[in-house]
N, C-alpha and C positions, 0 to 999 in steps of 0.2 A: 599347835594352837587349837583354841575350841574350833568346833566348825559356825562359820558363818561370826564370826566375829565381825564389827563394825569397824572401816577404818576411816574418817575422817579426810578428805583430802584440801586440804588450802587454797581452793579455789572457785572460783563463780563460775568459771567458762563449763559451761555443761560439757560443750566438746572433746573436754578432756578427760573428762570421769570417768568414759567406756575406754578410752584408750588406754589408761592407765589400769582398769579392771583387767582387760584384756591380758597386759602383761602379768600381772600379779597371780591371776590364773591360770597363765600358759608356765609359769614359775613354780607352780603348785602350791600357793599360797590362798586355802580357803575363807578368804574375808568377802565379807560386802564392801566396795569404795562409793562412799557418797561426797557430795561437795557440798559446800557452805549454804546454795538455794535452800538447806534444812532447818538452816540456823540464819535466818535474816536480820538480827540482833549481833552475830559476829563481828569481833572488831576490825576496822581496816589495818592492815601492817605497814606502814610504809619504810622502804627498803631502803635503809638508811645503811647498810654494812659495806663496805669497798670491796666484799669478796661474793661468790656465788653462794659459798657454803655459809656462811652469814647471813644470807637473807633468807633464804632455805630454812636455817635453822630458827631466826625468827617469829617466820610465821607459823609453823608446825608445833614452837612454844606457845603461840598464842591461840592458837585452834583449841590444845590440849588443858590448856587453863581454862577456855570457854565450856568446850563440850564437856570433859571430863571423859573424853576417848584416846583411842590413840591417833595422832595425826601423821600424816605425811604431806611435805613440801617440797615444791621444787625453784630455783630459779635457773634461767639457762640463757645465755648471750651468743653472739657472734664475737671470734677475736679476731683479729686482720694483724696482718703480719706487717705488713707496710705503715698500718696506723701505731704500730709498737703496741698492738694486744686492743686498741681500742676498737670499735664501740665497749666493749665487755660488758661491766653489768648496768652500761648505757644503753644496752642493743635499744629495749622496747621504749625509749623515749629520747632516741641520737636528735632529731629534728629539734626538739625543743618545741617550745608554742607554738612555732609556724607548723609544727605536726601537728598539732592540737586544735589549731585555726582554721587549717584546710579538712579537718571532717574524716582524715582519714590517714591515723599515725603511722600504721603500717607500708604505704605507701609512700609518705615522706623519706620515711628512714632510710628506706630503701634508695629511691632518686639521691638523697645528701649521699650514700655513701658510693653510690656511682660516680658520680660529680668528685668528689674526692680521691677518685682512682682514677678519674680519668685518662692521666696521662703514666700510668705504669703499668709497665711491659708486664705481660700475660707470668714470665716466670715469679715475678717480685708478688703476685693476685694472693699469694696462701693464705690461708684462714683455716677458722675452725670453728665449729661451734661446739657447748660446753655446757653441760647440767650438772647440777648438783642436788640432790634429792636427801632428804631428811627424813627421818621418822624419830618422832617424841612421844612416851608412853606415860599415862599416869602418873607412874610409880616414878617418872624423873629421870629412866634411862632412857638415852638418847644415840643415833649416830648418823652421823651424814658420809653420803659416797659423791662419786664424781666419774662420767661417762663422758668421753671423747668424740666427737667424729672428723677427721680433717680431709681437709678438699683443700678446692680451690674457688674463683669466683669468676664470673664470666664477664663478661664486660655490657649484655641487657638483661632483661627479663628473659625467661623461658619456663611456660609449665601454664597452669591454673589451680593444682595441688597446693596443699601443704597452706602456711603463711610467715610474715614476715620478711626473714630475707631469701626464703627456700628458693623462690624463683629463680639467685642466682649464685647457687652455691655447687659447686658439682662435689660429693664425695669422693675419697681416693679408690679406684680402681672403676669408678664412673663415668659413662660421658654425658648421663642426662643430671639434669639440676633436681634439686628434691621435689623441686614442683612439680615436675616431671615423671613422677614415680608416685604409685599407688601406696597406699596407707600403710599396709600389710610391708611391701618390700623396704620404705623410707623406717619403717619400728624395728624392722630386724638389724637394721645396719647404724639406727639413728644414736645420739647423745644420751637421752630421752630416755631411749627405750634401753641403753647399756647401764644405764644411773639405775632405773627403777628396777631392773634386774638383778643387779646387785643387792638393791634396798630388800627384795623377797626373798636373798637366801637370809639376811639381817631379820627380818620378819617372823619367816619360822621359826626362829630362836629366841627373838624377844617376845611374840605377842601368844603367850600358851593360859 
């Protein structure tokens, strides 16, 4: 691809936009990643699909119709094994409006789905969290991947890292919780960071 091509990322959280450079660059993918704070006119997507890769691929349509760049999207949940795969693409708003009421949805979600496990044995705790990353070009061609990381869950909080449900998710071969683990080591091993790796060898190839 050209050098320093622009790429579009589907999202307002500035937090993300270096994270996601990061990897794109550690991939050898020479783009710029910006996020939507460019375009404040951008439309809101709301994530109506039942699947990861459906909403993903949503809003990465809708960036690329705006901007007229190429985008890239992600959406990414918690699945619980016990809950039969739920929260999934409930994770970031499981609480409902009592997350929304109390000021602070991350933290609700979290408490409900404590509360919800309460009483099962540590073996039955499996989970996994789950991205789905998209890139949509101009020109219409399109593809979405999907990055794994499975663990398990703990029964409190532990860490101050990361957000969401990080605090109580251990990965497999782990014993601290993502919260618990620096930026750098949670991206080499994360959903996230396997999804958007993927997406850069798809990049090389689509954005020239």
């Amino acid at each position: 691809m050209d050098a320093r091509v622009t790429i579009v990322l589907a999202t307002r959280n500035a937090k993300k936009v270096p994270e996601i450079q990061a990897v794109l660059t550690g991939a050898g993918v020479d783009a710029e990643v910006v996020g939507l704070d460019g375009y404040p006119d951008a439309p809101e997507v709301a994530e109506t699909e039942p699947t990861f890769s459906g909403n993903a691929l949503l809003k990465a349509r809708a960036v690329t119709r705006h901007t007229g760049r190429p985008a890239i999207a992600d959406d990414s949940g918690l699945r619980v094994d016990a809950l039969n795969g739920m929260p999934g693409v409930l994770s970031a708003r499981w609480s409902g409006r009592f997350g929304e009421q109390s000021g602070d949805m991350d933290a609700a979600n979290l408490a409900l789905l404590l509360d919800q496990l309460a009483d099962t044995p540590e073996e039955y705790r499996g989970a996994e969290f789950v991205c789905a990353a998209a890139v949509v070009l101009p020109s219409g061609a399109e593809e979405v991947v999907e990055g794994v990381m499975r663990g398990g869950l703990t029964d409190k909080p532990r860490g101050a890292n990361g957000f969401g449900y990080d605090p109580i998710f251990v990965a497999e071969g782990e014993t601290r919780t993502t919260a618990e683990m620096s930026a750098e080591e949670k991206n080499a091993i994360s959903h996230r960071g396997k999804a958007f790796r993927q997406l850069a060898e798809l990049l090389r190839e689509l954005v020239r």
